[in-house]
N, C-alpha and C positions, 0 to 999 in steps of 0.2 A: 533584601528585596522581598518583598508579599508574592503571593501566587497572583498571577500576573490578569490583565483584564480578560483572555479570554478563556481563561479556566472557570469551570462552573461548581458551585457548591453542592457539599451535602445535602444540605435543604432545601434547594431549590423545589419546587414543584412539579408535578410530572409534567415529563416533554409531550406535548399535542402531537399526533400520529406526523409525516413526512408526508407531502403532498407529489413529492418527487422536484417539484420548485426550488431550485439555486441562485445565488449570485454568483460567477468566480470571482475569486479574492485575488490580489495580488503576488505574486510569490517574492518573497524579502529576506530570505534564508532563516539560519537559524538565528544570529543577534540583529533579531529589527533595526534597530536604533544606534546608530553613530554619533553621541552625546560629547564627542571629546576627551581626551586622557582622562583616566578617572579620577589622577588627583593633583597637585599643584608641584609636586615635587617633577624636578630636570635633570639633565646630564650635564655635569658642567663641561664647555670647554676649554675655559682658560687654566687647565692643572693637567701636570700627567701624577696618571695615578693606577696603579696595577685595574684589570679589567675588571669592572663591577665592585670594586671596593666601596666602604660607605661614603670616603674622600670624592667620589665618579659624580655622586647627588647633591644636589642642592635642597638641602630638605627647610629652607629658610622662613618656607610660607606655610608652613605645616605647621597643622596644631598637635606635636608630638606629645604632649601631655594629656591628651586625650586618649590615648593610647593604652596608657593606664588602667580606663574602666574596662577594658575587653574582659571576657569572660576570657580565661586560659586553663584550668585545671582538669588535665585529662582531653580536651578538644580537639576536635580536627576542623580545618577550614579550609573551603576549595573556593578558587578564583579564576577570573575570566580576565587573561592579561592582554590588555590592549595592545597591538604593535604599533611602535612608534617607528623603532626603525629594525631592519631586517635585511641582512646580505646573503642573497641577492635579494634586493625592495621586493615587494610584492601587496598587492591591492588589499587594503583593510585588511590585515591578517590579525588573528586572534590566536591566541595560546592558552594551557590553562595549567592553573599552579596549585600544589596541597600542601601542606605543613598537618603535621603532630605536632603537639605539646605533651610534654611529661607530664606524669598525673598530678606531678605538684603544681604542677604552669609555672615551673621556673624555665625551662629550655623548651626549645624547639629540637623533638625528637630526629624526625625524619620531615627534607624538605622531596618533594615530588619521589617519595618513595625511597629516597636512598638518606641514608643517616646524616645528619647533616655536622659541619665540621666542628664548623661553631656556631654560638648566637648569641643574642643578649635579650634581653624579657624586663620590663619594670626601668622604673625613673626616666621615663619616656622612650624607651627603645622598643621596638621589634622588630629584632632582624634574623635572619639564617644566612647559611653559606651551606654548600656542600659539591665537590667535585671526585673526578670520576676519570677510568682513563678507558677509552671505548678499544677493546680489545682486538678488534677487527680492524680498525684503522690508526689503531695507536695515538689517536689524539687524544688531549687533555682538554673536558669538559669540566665547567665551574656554572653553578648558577646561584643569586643571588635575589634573597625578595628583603626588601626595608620597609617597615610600616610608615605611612605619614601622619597620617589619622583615623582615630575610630570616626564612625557613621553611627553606630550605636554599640551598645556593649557586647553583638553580637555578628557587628559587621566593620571591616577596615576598606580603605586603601591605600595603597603605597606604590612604590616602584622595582621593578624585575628585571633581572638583567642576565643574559648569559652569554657566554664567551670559549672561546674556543681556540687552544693553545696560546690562551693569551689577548687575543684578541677580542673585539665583541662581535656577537652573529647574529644577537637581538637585545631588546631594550624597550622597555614600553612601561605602560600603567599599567595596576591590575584594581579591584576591587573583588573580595573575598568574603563568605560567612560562613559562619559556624557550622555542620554540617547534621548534626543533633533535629530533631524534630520542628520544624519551621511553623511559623505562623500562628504562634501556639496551639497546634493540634492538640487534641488526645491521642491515644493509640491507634486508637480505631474507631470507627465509623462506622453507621449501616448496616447491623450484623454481621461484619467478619470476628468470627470470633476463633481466636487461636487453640486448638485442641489436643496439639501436640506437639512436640520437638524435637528435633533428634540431631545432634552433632556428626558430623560428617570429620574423622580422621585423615583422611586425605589430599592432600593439595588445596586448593579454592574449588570447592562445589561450582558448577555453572549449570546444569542441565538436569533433571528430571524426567520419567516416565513411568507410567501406571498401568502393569496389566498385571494379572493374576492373583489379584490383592497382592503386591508387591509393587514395592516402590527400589526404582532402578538411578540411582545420583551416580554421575562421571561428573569429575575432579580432573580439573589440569595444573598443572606444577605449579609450586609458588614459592621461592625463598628457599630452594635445597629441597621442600618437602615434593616425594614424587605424586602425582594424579592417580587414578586408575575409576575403577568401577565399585559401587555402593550399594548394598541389597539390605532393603528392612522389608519385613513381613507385617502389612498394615491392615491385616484384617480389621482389627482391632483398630480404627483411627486415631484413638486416645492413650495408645501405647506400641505405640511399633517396636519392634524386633528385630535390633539387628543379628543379618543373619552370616553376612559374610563381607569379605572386600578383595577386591583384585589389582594387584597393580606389577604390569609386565617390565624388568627391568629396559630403561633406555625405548620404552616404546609406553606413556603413561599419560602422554599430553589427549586427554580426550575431552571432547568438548561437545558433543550430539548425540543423542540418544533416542533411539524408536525402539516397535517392536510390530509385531505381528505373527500370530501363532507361536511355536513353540521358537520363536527365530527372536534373539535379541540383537542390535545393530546400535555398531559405536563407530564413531567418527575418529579418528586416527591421525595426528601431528606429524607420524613416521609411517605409517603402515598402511594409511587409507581406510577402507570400510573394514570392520570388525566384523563376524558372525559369531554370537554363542548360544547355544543350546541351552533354552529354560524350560526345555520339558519339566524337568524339577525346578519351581521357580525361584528356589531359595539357593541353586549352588550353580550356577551358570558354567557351561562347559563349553571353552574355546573349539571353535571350530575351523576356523580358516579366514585370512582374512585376503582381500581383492580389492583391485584387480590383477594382484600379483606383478610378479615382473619389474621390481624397483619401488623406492621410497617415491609414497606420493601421500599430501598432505592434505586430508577432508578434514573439514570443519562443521560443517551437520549435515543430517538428512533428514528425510522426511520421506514417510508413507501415503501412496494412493492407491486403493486399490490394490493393483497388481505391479504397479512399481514403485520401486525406490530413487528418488531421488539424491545424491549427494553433490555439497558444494568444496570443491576446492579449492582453497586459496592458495595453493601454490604458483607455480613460476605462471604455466598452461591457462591460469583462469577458466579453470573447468567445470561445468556441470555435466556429471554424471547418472547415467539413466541404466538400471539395474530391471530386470523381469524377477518378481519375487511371487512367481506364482507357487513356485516349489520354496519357501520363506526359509528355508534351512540353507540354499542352494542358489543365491543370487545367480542371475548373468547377463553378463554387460552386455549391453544393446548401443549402446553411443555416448560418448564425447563431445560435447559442444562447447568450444573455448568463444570465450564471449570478447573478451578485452576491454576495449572503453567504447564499444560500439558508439556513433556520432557523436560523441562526445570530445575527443581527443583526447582525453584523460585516462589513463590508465588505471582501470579497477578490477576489484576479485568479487566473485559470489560468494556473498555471507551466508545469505540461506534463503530461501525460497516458501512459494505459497503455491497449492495447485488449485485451482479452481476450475471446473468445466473441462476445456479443451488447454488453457493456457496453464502456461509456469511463469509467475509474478517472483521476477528475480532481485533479489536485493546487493547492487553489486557496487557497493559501497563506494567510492568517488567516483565509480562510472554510472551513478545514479539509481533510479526504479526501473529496469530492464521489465519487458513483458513478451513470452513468445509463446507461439503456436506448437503444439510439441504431441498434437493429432499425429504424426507421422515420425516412429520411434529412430526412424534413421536422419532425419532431415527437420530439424526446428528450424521456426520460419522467425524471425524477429519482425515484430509489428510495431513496439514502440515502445517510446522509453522516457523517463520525467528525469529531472535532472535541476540542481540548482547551482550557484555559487558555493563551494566550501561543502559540495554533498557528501555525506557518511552513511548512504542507506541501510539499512541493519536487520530491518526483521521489518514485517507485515502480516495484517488479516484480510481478505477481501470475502463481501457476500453480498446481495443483492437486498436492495432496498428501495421503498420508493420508487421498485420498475428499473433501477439502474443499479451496473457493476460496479460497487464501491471499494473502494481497496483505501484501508486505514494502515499508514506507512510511517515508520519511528526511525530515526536514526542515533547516531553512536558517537558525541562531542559534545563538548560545552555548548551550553542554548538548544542542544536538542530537543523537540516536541513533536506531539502524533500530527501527522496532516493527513487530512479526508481530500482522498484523489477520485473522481468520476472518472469511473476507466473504460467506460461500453465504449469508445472509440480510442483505441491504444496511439493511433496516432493526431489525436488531440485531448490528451489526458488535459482536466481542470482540477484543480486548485477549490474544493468548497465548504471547506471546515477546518478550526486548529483548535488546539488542545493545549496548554501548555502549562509547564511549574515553572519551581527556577532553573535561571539561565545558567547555576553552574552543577546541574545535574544533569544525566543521562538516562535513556531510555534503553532498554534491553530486549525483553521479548513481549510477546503478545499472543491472544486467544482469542476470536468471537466466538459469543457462541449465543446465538439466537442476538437478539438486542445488545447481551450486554459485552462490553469489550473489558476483557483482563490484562493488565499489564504490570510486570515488573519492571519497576524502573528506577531501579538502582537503590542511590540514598532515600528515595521517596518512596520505596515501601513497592509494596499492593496497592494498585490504585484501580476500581471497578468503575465503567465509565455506562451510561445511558447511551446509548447511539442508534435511537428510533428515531431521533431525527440528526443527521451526520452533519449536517452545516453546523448544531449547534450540541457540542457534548458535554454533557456534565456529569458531574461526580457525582453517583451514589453512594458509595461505600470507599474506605481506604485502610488501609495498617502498617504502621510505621514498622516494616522490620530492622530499619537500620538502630545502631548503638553503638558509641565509640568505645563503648567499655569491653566489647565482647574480646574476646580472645581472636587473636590472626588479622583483628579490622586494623587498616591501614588509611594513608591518608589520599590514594590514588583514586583515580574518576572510575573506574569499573570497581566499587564496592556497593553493597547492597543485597538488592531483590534482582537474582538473573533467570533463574530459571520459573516455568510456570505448565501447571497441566489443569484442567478441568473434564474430567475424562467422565462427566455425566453419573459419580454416583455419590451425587450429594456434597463432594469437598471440594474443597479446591488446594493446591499442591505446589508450593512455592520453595524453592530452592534461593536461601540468601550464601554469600559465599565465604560470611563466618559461622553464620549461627546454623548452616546444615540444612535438614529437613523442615520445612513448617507446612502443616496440613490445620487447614479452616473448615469450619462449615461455609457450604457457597451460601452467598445472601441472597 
């Protein structure tokens, strides 16, 4: 699949100033289009035959010789599996599938992350297996993908099957591509020019932050390896220093990172809010972490001013409001459990945006949450956007055009940015999208003045125009992904996650194999 009709090019021409003038768009979630199984191959029912074996398909209308041309050597391919059927049924459901290839492209490394049992590759085959036994429930999970035909030598469909102690639980089409640099980019675009790099030893890099020329990367666990905290000394942009690394046994999953003054703040899978002391910014000295009194599980924060924000996704669905006037010396001011406010749907806060008086909450199936949080004891919920199938993840919001716009990314297959009009929280619209391919994801996000930074995953750095929000387009981009690097895997949160642009001069991208990347900003 190409980058899709409403993503804008590099070249395009400068966008004419924003009149403030909209149309809303219709909201259609993230896969538009309901085209039908993506490829000819069924389930048979007249055989029994072990659950999802290749005997289960009909693969009779497939052009399996085409198969052949794929690119396979060293590749990874992510897919968007159509549900056909699903126990319990459920409306249009979507999944999504990864494979590795060995660097020869004779096997299929790893299917959805886990090593797969078997496969076969060449003389018209491509297939995996790989099963599993879920330690908590003691059930025995198998899943299975069969190619049917290439689409091009860089893209398949075929059929997906998984099953569960035997039985099946789903079954559908998927359609797949290579996950390598699309649409034949270059690397880069627009002036981002790469000036440095630096490998991150710790778990999967996810987050970033920039104070005191020092660059601060937390790492969460990945494959046995533990997480912890990363410090280079980047006075120097074109050769950072590293200076130390931290990682606490059994307490390492850290995933958020801020700071302000001498106070650094880390998000915590076991422990909650982290405080360490960077008076020396090169050796961080643990301080205490809150709000004490039992394991609770934050997932980021964020700085305003005089408070700190943190998001919990534990059991509580909690946001956390901290006074960091004394930044060495947090104290918690209130609790506000959100749930799936009018939604019915049960969700968590991923993470948050503060603008003005409000907190723009990103509370992942329970949609774009927005509240009044003027009064540190008492948030008032004003309103909230919400789709079919939402994954809300991360947002920017600033004012343009005379109106509160809040630019909103979510976290699944077919994710893309959507431009929400927010000055009335309870009639939020729908007036801009943004979008790549449908089997990549979106991570975090920055405004900052006009232009909007986003990492988003396999597609890099992507720097967006947004002078005028109904209509965004690419200025600049940089493909940080590569299947070759070290630690890259074939799962949908690989890539570009983390991102800082802390106004002096670069921009500060965290991929979660290749470690550090620091740019000149374009």
């Amino acid at each position: 699949m190409g980058l899709l009709a409403l993503a804008g090019c590099d070249s395009d021409p400068k966008a004419e100033p924003w009149d403030g003038l909209y149309t809303p768009l219709k909201e259609q979630g993230d896969i538009i289009a309901d085209t039908g199984p993506f490829a000819t191959c069924t389930v048979r029912k007249d055989i029994s035959a072990p659950c999802g074996s290749p005997e289960v398909f009909d693969l009779s209308s497939c052009n399996r010789a085409s198969l052949d041309t794929l690119e396979r050597e060293g590749a990874v391919y992510r897919g968007v599996v159509r549900v056909e059927y699903m126990q319990p049924q459920r409306e249009m459901a979507t999944a999504a599938v990864g494979l590795r290839l060995s660097p020869d492209g004779r096997q299929v490394e790893f299917l959805n992350g886990i090593a797969s049992s078997s496969s076969q590759l060449g003389d018209g085959q491509f297939s995996a297996s790989m099963g599993y036994t879920n330690t908590a429930s003691g059930v025995y999970f198998e899943q299975f993908a069969l190619g049917c035909e290439a689409v091009s030598p860089r893209e398949f469909v075929g059929c997906y099957s998984y099953c569960a102690d035997g039985s099946t639980y789903v079954h559908g089409t998927f359609r797949a591509e290579r996950m390598s640099w699309a649409r034949g980019e270059a690397e880069s675009s627009g002036g981002l020019k790469l000036r440095s790099e630096s490998y991150v030893e710790l778990g999967q890099s996810v987050d970033v932050f920039v104070a005191k020329d020092h660059a601060y990367v937390v790492s969460i666990q990945r494959r046995g390896e533990p997480g912890g905290l990363t410090v280079f000394d980047v006075k120097d942009r074109r050769r950072p220093v590293f200076k130390t690394s931290i990682s606490l046994p059994g307490d390492n999953y850290w995933n958020g990172v801020w700071s302000k003054g001498d106070a650094l703040y880390v998000a915590s899978a076991s422990s909650g809010l982290i405080v360490f002391d960077i008076s020396n910014p090169a050796s961080p000295v643990f301080l205490q972490s809150y709000p004490g009194g039992g394991p609770l599980d934050i997932h980021t924060v964020l700085v305003d001013g005089d408070r700190l924000y943190a998001m919990s996704t534990g059991r509580n669905a909690e946001v956390l409001l901290f006074d960091v006037t004394t930044p060495t010396e947090p104290r918690l001011l209130h609790r506000e459990s959100l749930g799936g406010i009018g939604t019915g749907v049960y969700g968590v806060p991923h993470d948050a945006f503060a603008y003005g008086d409000r907190l723009y909450v990103s509370h992942m199936s329970g949609g774009y949450q927005i509240l009044d949080v003027r009064n540190p004891e008492n948030f008032e919920h004003l309103g909230e956007y919400t789709y079919y199938g939402a994954v809300s993840h991360h947002s920017a919001v600033g004012t343009l055009g005379g109106h509160t716009v809040a630019f909103e990314g979510g976290e699944r297959q077919g994710a893309h940015l959507r431009v929400l009009k927010v000055d009335d929280p309870t009639n939020i619209e729908l007036i801009g999208e943004f979008k790549l391919r449908d089997v990549a994801s979106i991570h975090n996000m920055l405004l900052v003045g006009t232009r909007l930074y986003i990492a988003w995953y396999h597609e890099g750095l992507r720097v967006l125009d947004v002078s005028n929000p109904t209509k965004p387009r690419q200025v600049a981009h940089f493909n940080t992904y590569r299947e070759s690097d070290p630690k890259r895997e074939d799962g949908q949160y690989e890539g570009a996650l983390g991102i800082r642009v802390p106004g002096d001069g670069h921009v500060y991208v965290v991929d979660d194999a290749r470690g550090l990347l620091i740019f000149d900003e374009p």
